[in-house]
N, C-alpha and C positions, 0 to 999 in steps of 0.2 A: 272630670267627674263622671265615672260611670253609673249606668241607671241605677244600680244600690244605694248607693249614696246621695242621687239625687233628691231633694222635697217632693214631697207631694203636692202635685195641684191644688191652690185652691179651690173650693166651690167653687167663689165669683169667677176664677179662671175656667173652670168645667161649664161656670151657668152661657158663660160667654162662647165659648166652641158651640154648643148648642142652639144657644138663639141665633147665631148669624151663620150656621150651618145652612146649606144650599137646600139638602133634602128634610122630609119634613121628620120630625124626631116626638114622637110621641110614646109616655109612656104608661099603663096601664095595671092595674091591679087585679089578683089571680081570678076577679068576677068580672071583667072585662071594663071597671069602670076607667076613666080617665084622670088622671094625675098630674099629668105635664103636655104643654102643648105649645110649641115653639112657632117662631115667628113664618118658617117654612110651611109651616104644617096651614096657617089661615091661609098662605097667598096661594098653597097648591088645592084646598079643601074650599075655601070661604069662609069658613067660621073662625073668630077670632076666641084666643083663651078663654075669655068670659064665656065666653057660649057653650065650650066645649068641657073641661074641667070640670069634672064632677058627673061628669054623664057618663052614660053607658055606648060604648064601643060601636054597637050595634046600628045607628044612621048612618054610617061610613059603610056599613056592607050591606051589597045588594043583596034581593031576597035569596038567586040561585047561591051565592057564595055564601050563605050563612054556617053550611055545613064545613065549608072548606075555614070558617074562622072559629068554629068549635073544635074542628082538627088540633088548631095552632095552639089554643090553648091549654088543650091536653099536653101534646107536645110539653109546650114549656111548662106544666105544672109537673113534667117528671125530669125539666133539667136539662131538655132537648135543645137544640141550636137547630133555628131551623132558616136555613138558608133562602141565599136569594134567589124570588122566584116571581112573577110575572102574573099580575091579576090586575081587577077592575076594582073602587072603590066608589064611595058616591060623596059629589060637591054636596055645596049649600044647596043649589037648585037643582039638586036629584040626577044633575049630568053624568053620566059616565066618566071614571075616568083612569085612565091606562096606567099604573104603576109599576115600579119594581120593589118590593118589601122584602127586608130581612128583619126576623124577631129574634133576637136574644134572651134570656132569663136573668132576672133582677133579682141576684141573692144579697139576705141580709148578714150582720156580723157573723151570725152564725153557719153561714154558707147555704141558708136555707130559701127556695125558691119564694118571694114573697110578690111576684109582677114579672112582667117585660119588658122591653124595650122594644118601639118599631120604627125602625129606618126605613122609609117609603121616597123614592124616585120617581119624577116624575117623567111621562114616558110617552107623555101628548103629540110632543112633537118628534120625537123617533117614529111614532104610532100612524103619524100621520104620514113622514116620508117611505114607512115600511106598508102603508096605505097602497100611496102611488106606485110603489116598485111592483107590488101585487097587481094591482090594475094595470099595468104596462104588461106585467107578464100573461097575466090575461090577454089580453090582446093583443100582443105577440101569439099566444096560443093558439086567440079564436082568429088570426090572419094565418099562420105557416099552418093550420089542420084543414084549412078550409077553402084553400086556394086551390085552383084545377090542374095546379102544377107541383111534379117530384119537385120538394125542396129540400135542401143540404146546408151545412155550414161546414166550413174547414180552416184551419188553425194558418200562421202565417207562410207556414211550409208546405202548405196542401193536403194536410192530413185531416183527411175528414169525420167529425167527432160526433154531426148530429146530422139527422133524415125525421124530416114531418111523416105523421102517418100515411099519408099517400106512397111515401114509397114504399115504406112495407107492404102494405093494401096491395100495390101492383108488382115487387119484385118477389112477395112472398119470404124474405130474407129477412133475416136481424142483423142489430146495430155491430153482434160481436161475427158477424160473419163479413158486413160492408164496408166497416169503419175501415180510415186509413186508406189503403188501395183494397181495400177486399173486393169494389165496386168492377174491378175489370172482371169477375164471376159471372154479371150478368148480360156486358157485351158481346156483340157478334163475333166470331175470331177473324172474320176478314175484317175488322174494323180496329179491333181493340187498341193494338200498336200504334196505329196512325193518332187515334183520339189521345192516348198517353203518352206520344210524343207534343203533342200539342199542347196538352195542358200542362204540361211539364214547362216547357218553353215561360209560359204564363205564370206561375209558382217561383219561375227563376229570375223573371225582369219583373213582373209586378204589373202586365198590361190585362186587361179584363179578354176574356175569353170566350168565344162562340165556336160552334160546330155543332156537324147533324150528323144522326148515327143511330143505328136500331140499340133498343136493351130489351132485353127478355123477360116477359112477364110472367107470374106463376103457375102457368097455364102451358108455359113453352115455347110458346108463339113469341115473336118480335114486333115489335111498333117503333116507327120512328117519332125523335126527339129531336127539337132543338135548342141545344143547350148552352147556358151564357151564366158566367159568372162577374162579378164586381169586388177591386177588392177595397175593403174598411183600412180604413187610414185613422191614427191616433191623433191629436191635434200637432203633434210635431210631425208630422207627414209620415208615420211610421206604419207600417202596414201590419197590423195585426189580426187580419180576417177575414175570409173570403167567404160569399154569398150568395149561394148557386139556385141554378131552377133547369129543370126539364119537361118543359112542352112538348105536347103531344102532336105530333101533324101529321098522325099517317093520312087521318082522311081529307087534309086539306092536302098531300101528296097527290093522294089516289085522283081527289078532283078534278086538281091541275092536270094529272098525267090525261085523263079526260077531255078536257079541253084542250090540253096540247093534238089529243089523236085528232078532235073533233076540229083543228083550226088545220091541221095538216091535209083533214080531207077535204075540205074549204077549200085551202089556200092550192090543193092540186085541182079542185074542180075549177078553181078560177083561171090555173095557170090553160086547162083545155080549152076553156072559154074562148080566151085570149088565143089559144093555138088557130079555135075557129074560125077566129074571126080572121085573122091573117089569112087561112086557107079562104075564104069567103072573099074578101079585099082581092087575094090574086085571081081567083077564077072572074070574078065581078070584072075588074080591068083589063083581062085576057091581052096583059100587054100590050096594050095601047097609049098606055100613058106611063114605062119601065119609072120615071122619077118620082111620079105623085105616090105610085105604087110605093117603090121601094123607102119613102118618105113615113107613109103612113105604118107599112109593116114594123120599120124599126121603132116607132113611135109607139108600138103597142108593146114590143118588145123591151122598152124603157119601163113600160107598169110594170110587165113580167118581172124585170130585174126588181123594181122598185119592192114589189110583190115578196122575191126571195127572200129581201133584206131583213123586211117587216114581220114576216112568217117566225122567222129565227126568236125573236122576241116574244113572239105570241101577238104582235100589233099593240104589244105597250110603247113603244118606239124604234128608233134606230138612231144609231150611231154616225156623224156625221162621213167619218173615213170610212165607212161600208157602204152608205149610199154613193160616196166619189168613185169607191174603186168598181162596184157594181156597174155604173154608169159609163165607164170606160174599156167594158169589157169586150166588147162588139168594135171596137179599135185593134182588137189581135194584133197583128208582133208591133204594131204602131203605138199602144200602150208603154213601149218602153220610153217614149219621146215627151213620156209625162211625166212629170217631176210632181208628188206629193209632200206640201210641205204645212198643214192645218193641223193645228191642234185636237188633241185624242182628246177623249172623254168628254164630248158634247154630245147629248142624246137629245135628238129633237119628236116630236108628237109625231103620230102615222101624217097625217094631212101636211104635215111641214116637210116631213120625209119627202111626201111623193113629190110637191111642188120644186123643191130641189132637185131632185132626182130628175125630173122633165128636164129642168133648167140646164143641168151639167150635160144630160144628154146630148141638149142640141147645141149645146158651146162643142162641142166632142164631135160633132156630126158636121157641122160647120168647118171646124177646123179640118177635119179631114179631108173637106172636099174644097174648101177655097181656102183655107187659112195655114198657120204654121204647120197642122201635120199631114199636107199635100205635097210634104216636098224634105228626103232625106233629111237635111242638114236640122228642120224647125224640129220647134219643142214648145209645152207651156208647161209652166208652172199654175199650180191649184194651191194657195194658201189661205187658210182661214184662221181667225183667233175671236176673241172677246176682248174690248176695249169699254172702257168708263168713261163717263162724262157725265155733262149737265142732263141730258134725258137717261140716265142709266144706263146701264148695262147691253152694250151691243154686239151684234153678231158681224165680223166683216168678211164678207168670201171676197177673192179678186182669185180672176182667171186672166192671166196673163201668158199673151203668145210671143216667139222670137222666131226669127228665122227664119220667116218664110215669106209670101209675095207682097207684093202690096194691095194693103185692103181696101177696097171700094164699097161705101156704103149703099147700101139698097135704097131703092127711090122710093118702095113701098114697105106698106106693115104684113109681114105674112104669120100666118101661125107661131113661126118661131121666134116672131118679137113681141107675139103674146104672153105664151112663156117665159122668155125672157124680162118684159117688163110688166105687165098686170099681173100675174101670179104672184110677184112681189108684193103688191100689194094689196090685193088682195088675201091671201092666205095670211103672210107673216105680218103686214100693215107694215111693209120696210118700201126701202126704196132702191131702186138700181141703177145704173149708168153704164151704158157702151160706148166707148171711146175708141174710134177706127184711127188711133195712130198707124204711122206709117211704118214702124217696123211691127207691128202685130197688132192685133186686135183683146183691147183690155175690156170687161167686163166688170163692175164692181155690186156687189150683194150687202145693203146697212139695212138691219131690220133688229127692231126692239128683242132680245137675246130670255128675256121672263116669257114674253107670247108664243116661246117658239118650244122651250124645254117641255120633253114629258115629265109631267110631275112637278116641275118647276127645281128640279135636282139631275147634277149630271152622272157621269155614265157608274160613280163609285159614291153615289149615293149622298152626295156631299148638298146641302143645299145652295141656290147661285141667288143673290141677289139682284131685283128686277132693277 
């Protein structure tokens, strides 16, 4: 049966579509009053048919939109369809409320306009999640304009599609001049390659990305950035967009470069100090006493090394293999008889530095002069690591000798089992043990490994549990 042939709806059938229709279905007469009012129409308005029927239109429209419901009327009093369109009406209790309305015209037999029809959606709760995306976007706005840093977004291939005001502000440039790679325009050219090798790398595996690098501001001039991107992940791990920022550091550069001049002229004033006092110690003992002398001289000469080490850093710390190998330097061709075998990347505080540094020294000075490297064939081994247990995280050095005479312990404590054992603990709160076996003389170094670290993170920045 095709629609020609089909019956016609009943009313009861038509009255029925109507009343259990979702949106509200009101209809009105060409002076606006009201005729029909469906069961949609109380639960999205509040008023139920008795209330509404027979009245005039006009409590449902607020005061600003009254003009816009004299519009509609004309409209349909000339036959107009006036589609769906997006306003406010008013509840029982005068609330606002967010519709979508479509008015049609209600011809009689004669095809002649005699009312409306209004189809009204309810649009509350759209309203209210088109609410919240506004305010997120807001503030997304009032965060990426107002932040002290160039910020970027780029798509999952590194194509970059957005910049906060700030960059334009400092690159002088637009979106259709940056976007995508346009951004190597305003890198250095000794720079540019290196940085877009880089982040290419990162666009290709998906790992988040830093580098420093000047960009040129609209002025001409260059300023350095440090710049670092993250990338967004879809909940199935997909990576759909990258999240960039560039920080300003020239003048935290300039500072540092400052303080580097101003630690170097320091760190050479001290090393003359030191030169002093050595020249001072030799004339003072005018060779009279060549051991105490030569004792003391190299022992000042262990800060100097200890000094170089720490300089290098600025005296944020030192590394522990740069303090060993410092310390065995004044060994000349005998240094080869030293076997280094300690784990990299422990960076210990200036104060822990130097107390080892003393330490190694005078295992190094000892040995040379009665120990394994007094004699060709000897050697030691220097091994250090980090081991776990019940008190945490420890630091182990052992200096272990071979090959050379046999060791006779000292009857007395002199300076350099001061060193060797209160500096332990005092400094690091560890403890040590020298052990005068008969093929070499062992030395063992256990000190709490958290008391000891600068920063409490080792040499690549990684945090170490205490």
């Amino acid at each position: 049966m095709d629609a020609s042939t089909r019956p016609p709806l009943s009313a009861a059938h038509l009255s029925a579509i109507v009343e259990n229709s979702s949106d509200a279905i009101i209809s009105i007469d060409l002076d606006g009053r009201i005729e029909s009012w469906n069961a949609a129409a109380q639960r999205i308005y509040g008023w139920s048919a008795d209330e509404m029927v027979g009245r005039n239109v006009w409590p449902l429209i607020p005061e600003d939109r009254r003009d816009e419901e004299a519009a509609i009327l004309e409209r349909v009093r000339n036959g107009d369809l006036v589609s769906r369109f997006e306003t406010l009406r008013l509840g029982k209790g005068g609330m606002e409320i967010p519709v979508s309305v479509t008015v049609s015209p209600i011809r009689n037999a004669d095809g002649l306009v005699i009312g409306a029809s209004k189809i009204a959606s309810d649009l509350r709760e759209q309203y209210d999640l088109r609410q919240e995306l506004l305010q997120s976007q807001r503030h997304f706005a009032a965060l990426a304009q107002n932040i002290p840093q160039l910020a970027w977004m780029a798509d999952s291939k590194g194509w970059i599609f957005w910049y906060n005001q700030r960059w334009y502000d400092y690159t002088g440039t637009t979106l259709e001049q940056t976007q995508g790679w346009g951004w190597r325009d305003v890198h250095h050219p000794d720079h540019v390659d290196r940085v877009a090798q880089k982040v290419q790398h990162s666009w290709d595996t998906g790992e988040p990305w830093e580098d420093t690098f000047p960009l040129r501001g609209k002025d001409g001039n260059y300023r350095w950035f440090l710049s670092r991107a993250q990338p967004m992940r879809d909940k199935d791990g997909k990576l759909v967009l990258w999240c960039g920022t560039n920080t300003d550091i020239t003048e935290e550069r300039e500072a540092n470069e400052r303080i580097r001049m101003l630690m170097r002229e320091v760190n050479h004033r001290a090393r003359n100090m030191l030169s002093t006092i050595q020249a001072i110690v030799h004339r003072s003992t005018k060779s009279a006493n060549p051991e105490l002398e030569a004792s003391i001289i190299n022992r000042i000469g262990a800060l100097s090394a200890n000094l170089d080490v720490l300089s290098e850093s600025s005296w944020a710390g030192a590394d522990v293999t740069a303090v060993v190998r410092s310390q065995i330097e004044h060994l000349a061709e005998k240094k080869a008889q030293v076997t280094i075998k300690g784990k990299d990347g422990i960076v210990f505080k200036p104060a822990v530095a130097e107390a080892l540094g003393l330490a190694i020294h005078e295992l190094a000075t000892n040995a040379e002069k009665h120990g394994s490297l007094s004699v060709a064939g000897g050697g030691v081994i220097v091994d250090w690591r980090t081991e776990s247990g019940d008190d945490g995280d420890m630091f182990v050095l052992d200096w272990t000798e071979h090959g050379g005479p046999e060791v006779v312990p000292s009857d007395h404590e002199g300076f350099g089992s001061i060193i060797l054992n209160r500096y332990p603990r005092m400094v690091m709160q560890g403890m040590s043990k020298v052990d005068f076996a008969r093929d070499g003389l062992r030395y063992t170094l256990r000190a709490p490994l958290a008391r000891m670290l600068a920063n409490g993170l080792d040499i690549a920045g990684n945090p170490v549990s205490a």
